[in-house]
N, C-alpha and C positions, 0 to 999 in steps of 0.2 A: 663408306665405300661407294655410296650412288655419287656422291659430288666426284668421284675419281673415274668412274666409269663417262660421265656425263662430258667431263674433260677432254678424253679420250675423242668422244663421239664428234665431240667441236672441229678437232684436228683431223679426224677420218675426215669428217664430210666436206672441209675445206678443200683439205688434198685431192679429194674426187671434184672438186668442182675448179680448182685453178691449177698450179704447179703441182707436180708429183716429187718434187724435192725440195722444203723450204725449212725457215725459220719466221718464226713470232714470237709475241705479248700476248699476255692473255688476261682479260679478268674476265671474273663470274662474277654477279650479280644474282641476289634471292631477290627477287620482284616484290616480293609481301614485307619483308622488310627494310630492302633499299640497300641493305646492307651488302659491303664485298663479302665475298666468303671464300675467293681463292685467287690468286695472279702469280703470274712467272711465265715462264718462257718452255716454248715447244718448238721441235722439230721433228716435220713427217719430211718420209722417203719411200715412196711407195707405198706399200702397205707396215711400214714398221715405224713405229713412235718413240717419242721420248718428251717425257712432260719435266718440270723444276719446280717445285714451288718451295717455299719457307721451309713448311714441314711434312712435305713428301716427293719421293722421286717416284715418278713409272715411267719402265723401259719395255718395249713391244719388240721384238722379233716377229710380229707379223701371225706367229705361230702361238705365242705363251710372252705370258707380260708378268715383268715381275714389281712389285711395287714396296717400298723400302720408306719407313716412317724416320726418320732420325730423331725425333724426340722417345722413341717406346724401343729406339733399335731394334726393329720388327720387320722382317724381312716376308712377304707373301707371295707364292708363285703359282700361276692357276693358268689357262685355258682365254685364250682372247675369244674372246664372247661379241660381238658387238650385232645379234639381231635385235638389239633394239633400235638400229640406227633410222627406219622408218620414219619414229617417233618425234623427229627433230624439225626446224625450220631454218635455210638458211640463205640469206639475203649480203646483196654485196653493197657496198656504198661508192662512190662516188672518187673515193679519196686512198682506195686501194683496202680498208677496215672490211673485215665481213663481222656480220653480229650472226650468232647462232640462238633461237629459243626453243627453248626446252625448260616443257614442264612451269615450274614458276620460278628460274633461272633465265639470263639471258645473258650470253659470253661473247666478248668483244674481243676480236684481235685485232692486233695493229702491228704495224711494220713487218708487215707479213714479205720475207726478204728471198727469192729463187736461190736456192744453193747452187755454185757452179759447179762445184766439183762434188761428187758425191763421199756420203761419210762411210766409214768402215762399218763391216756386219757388228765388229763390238760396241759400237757405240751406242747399240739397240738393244744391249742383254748386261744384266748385272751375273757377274759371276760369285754363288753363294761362297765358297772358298775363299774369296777373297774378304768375308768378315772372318770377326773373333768371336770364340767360344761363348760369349756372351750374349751375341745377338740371335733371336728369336726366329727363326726358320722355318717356313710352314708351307707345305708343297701340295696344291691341292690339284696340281694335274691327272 
């Protein structure tokens, strides 16, 4: 859960420092081990998110973010938290990349692209209904 909050944090604090409606790449980086430990693609609008990776979706409404595992089919719905954003450092390059560090992480995005037109409020909220009986649903608003 901290690598998906951490996520999150990358794309707030961009979107406060450039456009208020974009699209990006994204990798993390564990610094101690050199290793990726997450990449895909994000778009903020304002204050509401949406992250993509392999094997997690989160969707922000700004208000409540809900976050969807596809390998555990585990659906989690909680409280957008983000006073840890403090915590974070974030630096721009040259070449349009900001890098974000945090903690012993460091998160690169690239083609960070202005959206013209802006996206619909659904595109920031998973609707639980729309799984099956089967998947895991956990509301912890």
């Amino acid at each position: 859960m901290k690598r998906i909050f951490l996520l999150l944090t990358i794309l707030l604090c961009t979107a406060a420092g450039a456009q208020q409606r974009f699209s990006c790449q994204f990798k993390m980086v564990d610094n101690g081990t050199g290793k990726t430990v997450a990449e895909g693609k994000g778009y903020v609008q304002d204050d509401c998110y949406r992250l993509e990776t392999d094997w997690m979706q989160v969707y922000c409404n700004g208000k409540d973010r809900w976050i969807y595992s596809p390998g555990s089919d585990e659906l989690v719905i909680e409280k957008n938290d983000v006073s840890f954003l403090q915590q974070i450092t974030v630096s721009k390059a040259a070449d349009g990349s900001a890098v974000v560090l945090y903690e012993t992480y460091t998160i690169t995005l690239t083609g960070i692209k202005e959206a013209k037109e802006p996206w619909s409020a659904t595109f920031f909220i998973i609707d639980p209904e729309s799984f099956g009986d089967d998947t895991i649903i956990t509301d912890l608003r």
